[in-house]
C-alpha positions in Angstrom: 0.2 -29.8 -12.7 -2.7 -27.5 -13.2 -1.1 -24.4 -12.9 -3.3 -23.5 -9.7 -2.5 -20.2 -8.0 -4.1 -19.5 -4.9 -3.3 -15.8 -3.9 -4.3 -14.3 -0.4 -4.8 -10.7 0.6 -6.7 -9.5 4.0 -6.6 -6.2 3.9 -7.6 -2.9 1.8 -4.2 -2.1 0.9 -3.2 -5.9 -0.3 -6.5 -6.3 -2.3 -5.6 -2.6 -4.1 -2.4 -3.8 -4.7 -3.1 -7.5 -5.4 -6.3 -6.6 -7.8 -3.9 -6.1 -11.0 -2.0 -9.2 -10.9 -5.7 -11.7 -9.9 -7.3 -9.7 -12.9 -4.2 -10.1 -15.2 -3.9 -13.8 -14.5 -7.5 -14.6 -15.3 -7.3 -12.3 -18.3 -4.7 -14.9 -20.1 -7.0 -17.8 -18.7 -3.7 -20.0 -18.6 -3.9 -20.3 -14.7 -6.6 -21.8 -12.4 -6.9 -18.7 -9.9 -7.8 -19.3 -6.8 -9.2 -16.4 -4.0 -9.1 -15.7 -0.3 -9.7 -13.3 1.7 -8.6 -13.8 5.4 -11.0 -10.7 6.6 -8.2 -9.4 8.8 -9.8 -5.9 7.5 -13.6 -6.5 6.6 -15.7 -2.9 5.6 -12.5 -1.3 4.0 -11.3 -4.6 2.7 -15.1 -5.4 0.7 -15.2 -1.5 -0.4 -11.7 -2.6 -2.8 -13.3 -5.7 -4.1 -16.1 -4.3 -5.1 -14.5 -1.4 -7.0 -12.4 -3.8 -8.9 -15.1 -7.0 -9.4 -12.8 -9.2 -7.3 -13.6 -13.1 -7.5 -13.6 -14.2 -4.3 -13.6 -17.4 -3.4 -12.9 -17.7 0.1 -13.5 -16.1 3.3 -11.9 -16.8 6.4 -14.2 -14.1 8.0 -11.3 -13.8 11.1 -11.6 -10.4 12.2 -12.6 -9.8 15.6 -13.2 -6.6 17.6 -9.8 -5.0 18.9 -8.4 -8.1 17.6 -4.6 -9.0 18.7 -1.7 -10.0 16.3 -1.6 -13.7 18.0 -5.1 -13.8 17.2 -4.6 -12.7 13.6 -1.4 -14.8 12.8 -3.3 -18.6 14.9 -7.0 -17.7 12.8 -5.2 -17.4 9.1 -2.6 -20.3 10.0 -5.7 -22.7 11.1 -8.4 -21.5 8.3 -5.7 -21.8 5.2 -5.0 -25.2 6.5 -7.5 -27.0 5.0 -7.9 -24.8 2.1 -4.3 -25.7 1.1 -5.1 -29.2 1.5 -8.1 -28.9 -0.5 -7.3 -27.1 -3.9 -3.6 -28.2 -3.6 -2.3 -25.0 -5.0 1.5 -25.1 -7.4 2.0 -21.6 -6.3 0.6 -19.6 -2.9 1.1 -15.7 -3.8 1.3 -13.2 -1.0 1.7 -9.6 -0.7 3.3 -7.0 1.1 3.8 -6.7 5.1 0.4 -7.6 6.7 0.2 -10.1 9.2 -1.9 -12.6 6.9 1.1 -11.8 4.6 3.7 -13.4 6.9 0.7 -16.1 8.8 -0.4 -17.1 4.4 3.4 -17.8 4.0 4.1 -19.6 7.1 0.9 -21.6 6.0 2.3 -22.5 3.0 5.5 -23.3 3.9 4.4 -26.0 6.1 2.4 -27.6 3.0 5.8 -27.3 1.3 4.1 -25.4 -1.2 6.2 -22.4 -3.0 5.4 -18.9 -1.9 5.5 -15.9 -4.4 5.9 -12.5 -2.6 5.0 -9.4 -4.2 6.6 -6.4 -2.8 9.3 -7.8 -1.9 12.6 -6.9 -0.4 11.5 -3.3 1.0 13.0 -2.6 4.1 13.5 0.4 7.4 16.2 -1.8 8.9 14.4 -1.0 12.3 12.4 -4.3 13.0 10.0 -2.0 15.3 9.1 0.6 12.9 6.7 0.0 11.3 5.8 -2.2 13.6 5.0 -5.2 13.0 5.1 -4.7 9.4 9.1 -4.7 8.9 9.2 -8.1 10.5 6.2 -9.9 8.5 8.4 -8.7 5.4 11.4 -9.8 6.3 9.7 -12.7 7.4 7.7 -13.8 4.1 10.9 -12.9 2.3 12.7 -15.7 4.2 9.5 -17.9 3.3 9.1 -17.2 -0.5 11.1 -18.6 -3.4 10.0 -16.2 -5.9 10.6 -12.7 -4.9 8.9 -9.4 -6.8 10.7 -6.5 -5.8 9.0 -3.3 -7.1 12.3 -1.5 -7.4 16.0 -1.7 -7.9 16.9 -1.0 -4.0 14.6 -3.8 -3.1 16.3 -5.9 -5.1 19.4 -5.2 -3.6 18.3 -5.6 -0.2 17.2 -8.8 -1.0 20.8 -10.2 -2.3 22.1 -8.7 0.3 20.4 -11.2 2.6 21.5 -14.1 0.5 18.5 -14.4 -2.0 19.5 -15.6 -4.8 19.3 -13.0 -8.3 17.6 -15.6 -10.2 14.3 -15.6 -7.8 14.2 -12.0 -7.8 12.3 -10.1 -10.4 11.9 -6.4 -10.5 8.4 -5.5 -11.6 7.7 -2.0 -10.6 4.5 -1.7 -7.8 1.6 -3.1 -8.7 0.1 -0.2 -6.6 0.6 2.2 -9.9 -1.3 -0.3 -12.0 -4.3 0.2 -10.1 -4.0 3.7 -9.4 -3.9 4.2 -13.3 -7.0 1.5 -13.9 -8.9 3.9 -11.1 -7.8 7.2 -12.2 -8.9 6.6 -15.6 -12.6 7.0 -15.3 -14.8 10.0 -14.5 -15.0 11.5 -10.9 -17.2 9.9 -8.9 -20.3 12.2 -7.1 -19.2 13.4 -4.0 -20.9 13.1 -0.6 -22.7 16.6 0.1 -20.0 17.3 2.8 -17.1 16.1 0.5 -18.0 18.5 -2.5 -18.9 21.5 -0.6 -15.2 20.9 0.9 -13.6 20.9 -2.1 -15.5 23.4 -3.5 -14.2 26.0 -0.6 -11.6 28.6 -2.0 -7.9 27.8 -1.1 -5.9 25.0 -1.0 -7.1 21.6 -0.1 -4.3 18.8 2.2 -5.8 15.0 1.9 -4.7 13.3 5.4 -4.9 9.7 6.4 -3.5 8.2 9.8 -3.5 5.0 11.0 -0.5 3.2 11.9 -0.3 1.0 14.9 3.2 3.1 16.0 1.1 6.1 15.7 -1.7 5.3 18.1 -2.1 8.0 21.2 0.8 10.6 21.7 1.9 10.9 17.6 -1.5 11.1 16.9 -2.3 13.8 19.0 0.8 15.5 17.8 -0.3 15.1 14.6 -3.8 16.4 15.2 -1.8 19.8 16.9 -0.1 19.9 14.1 -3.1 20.3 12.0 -4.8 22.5 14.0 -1.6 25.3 13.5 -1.9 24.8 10.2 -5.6 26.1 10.1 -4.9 28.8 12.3 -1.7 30.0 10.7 -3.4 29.1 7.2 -7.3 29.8 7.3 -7.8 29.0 3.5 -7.1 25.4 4.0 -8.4 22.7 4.1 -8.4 19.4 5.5 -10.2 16.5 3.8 -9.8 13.7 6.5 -11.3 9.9 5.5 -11.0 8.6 9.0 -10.2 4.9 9.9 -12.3 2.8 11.2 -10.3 1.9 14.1 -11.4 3.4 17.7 -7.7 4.5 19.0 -7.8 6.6 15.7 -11.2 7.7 15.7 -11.2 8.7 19.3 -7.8 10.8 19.4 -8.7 12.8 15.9 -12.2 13.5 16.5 -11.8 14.9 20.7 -9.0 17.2 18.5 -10.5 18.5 15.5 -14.2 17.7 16.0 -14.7 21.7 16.3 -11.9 22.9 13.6 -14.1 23.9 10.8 -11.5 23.6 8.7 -11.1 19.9 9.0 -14.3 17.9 7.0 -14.4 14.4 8.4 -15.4 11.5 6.2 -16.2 7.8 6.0 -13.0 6.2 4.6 -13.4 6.2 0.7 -13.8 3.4 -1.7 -11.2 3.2 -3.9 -12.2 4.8 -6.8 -12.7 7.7 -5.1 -9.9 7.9 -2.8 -7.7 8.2 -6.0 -9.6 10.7 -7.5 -9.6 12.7 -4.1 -6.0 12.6 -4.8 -6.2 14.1 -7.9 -8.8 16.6 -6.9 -6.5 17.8 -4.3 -3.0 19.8 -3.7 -0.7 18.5 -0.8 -1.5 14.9 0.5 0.1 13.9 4.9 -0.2 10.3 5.2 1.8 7.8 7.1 0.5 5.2 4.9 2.9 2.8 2.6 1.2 2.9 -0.6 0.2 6.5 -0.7 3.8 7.2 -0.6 3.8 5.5 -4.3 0.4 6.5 -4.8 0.3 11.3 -4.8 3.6 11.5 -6.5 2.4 9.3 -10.0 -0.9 12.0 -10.0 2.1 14.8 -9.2 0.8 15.7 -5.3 3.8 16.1 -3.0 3.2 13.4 0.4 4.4 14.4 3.7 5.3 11.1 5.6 4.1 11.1 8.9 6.6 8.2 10.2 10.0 8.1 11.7 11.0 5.2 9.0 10.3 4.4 5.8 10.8 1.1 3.4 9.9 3.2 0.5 13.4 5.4 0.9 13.5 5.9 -3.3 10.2 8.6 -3.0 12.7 10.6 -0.1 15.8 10.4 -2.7 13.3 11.3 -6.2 12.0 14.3 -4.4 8.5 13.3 -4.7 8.0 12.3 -0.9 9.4 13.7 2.5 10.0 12.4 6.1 8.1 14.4 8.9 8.1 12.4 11.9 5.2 12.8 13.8 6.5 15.7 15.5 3.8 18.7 15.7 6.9 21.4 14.8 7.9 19.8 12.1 4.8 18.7 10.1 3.4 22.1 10.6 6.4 23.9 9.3 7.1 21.4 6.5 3.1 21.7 5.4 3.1 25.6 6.2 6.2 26.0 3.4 4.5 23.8 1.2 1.3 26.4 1.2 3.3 29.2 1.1 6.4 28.2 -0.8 5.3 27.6 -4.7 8.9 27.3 -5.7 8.8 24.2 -2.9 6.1 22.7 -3.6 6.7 22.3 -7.6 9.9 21.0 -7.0 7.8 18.3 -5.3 5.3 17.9 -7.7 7.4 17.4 -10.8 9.9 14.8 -9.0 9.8 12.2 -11.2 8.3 9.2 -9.4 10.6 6.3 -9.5 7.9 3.5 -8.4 6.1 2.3 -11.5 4.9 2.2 -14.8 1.7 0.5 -14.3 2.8 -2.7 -16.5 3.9 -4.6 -12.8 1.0 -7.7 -13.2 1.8 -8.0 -16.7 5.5 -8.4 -15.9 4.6 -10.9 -12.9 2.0 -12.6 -15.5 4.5 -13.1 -17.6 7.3 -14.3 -15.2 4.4 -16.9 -13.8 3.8 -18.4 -17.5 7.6 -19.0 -17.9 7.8 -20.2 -14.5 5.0 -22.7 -15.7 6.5 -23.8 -19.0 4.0 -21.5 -21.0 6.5 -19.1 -22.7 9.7 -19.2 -23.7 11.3 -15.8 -22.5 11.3 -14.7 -18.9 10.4 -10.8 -18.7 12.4 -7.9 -18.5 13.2 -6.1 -15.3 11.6 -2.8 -14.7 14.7 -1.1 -12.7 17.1 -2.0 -15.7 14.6 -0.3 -18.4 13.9 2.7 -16.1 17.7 3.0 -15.6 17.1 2.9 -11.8 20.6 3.9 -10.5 20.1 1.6 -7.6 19.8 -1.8 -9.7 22.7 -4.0 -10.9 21.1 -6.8 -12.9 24.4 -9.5 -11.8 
């Protein structure tokens, strides 16, 4: 055995979130690390390893224009094939809910070779929303023998479905590790656009939309929505990093194209996306890992969905459920400008997602796994005295 971990990630959020653990792991130099991007994302996806100084050494280069999930799921299945084959992995590590999440763990599977999921065990219960995401979690959780769950209800859910305790470890997300690494530096310099915005007086609402569920009519609900807001509000404003993706380009920018209110950007490297965080006051997202993200730099997040996996954020305080009804997110977002006694009560919620030690934890799980330490680590949910987590 060479201890050889090949880890997989195609996607912006997966490389954010996978960046701590592949640059912990080569930090202790006990592990031959192995790279590969499927390219289910490519201009977002390269913007992440770049920020961090990813290694990568493979590219499956699948992404395709308007590409469908069957194409996804047959392109990641048939290039890790061979790679599998090749470098013979002891451990395939994948992440989250993506589709090369479930496809890298189906891969492996048929190799026979154990599959390591990080973020595990999260769960809506609704196998449509998000959709596809809840399935290609559930799915790589029925696929993985090693199971890091960032929090004590993920663990939970896990047991519940008959996974054993002893493959479960509780790490915290790995998403606060690299917020902290990104927030930790100087502000980057702004775009022209981007600094006169946040140089306007009043307050400033940070708004990303994307998910597949969301495309055409709770989109253009959600672009109404905004629009209220500016009228009812006329000191606001909207910082929007827009998505690549046509369906969501199309529907925001026929909206808001003439709401001068609303500055349209390029989505944002990393680095800066985090410190647009910080920089501003409310953040609307139907995103996962923002969710996790605002509350650690104390912004409150409005959840555009109808679901969430991330349930503890709701329960802290931290984070609240809009829908993607107009009414509702212009109301909630209107008392959050005009309600300071609401909004700190959101911003001081203590966030229960992370301490930013996740990798090291898994790092150190991985070495014990490998015969390399003696003591297995410490769960995260028993030393934050998560009231959710049992550790029998």
């Amino acid at each position: 055995m060479d201890n050889t971990i090949f880890i997989t990630f195609g996607t912006r959020p997966e490389a954010i979130k996978m960046a701590p653990v592949v640059l912990e792991l080569q930090r202790r130099g006990a592990f031959r690390v192995v790279t590969c991007l499927t390219g289910q994302h490519r201009e977002m996806l390269h913007q992440v390893v770049d920020d961090f100084a990813l290694p990568v050494d493979h590219d499956l280069n699948i992404m395709r224009e308007r590409q469908s999930l069957g194409h996804i799921t047959s392109a990641v299945l048939s290039g890790l094939d061979p790679l599998l084959e090749e470098t013979r992995p002891d451990l395939v590590m994948v992440h989250g809910d993506t589709t090369t999440t479930f496809a890298a763990a189906l891969a492996s599977y048929y190799r026979m070779i154990p599959v390591a999921h990080v973020e595990a065990g999260l769960r809506t219960h609704n196998i449509y929303s998000p959709y596809p995401e809840e399935m290609n979690r559930r799915l790589a959780d029925r696929l993985a023998e090693v199971h890091y769950a960032p929090t004590g209800a993920a663990c939970t859910a896990l047991i519940g479905e008959g996974v054993r305790r002893g493959q479960i470890l509780v790490t915290g997300n790995t998403v606060i590790d690299a917020l902290l690494m990104a927030a930790s530096g100087e502000a980057p310099a702004w775009e022209l656009q981007v600094r006169q915005a946040l140089d306007r007086p009043g307050p400033k609402v940070l708004v990303t939309v994307h998910r597949r569920e969301s495309w055409g009519t709770p989109m253009e609900r959600v672009a109404q929505a905004i629009k209220r807001v500016c009228e009812e509000n006329p000191e606001t404003t909207f910082i929007f990093p827009i998505h690549l993706n046509p369906a969501v380009r199309s529907t925001f920018r026929r909206a808001l194209d003439t709401v001068s209110q609303v500055v349209f950007t390029e989505p944002l490297p990393y680095r800066h996306f985090v410190h647009m965080m910080k920089a501003v006051d409310i953040v609307i997202t139907d995103s996962g890992g923002i969710q996790e993200e605002a509350p650690t730099l104390g912004k409150p997040v409005l959840v555009m969905r109808d679901t969430t996996e991330r349930p503890e954020g709701i329960e802290a305080g931290t984070a609240r459920l809009v829908g993607t009804d107009g009414d509702t997110i212009a109301r909630e977002l209107l008392l959050l400008l005009t309600d300071s006694a609401s909004y700190e009560r959101m911003a001081n919620a203590i966030n229960p997602y992370g301490d930013g030690r996740a990798a090291e934890r898994i790092a150190d799980h991985l070495e014990h796994r490998f015969g390399l330490r003696d003591h297995a680590p410490g769960d995260f949910a028993e030393t934050a005295g998560d009231p959710d987590f049992s550790p029998t």
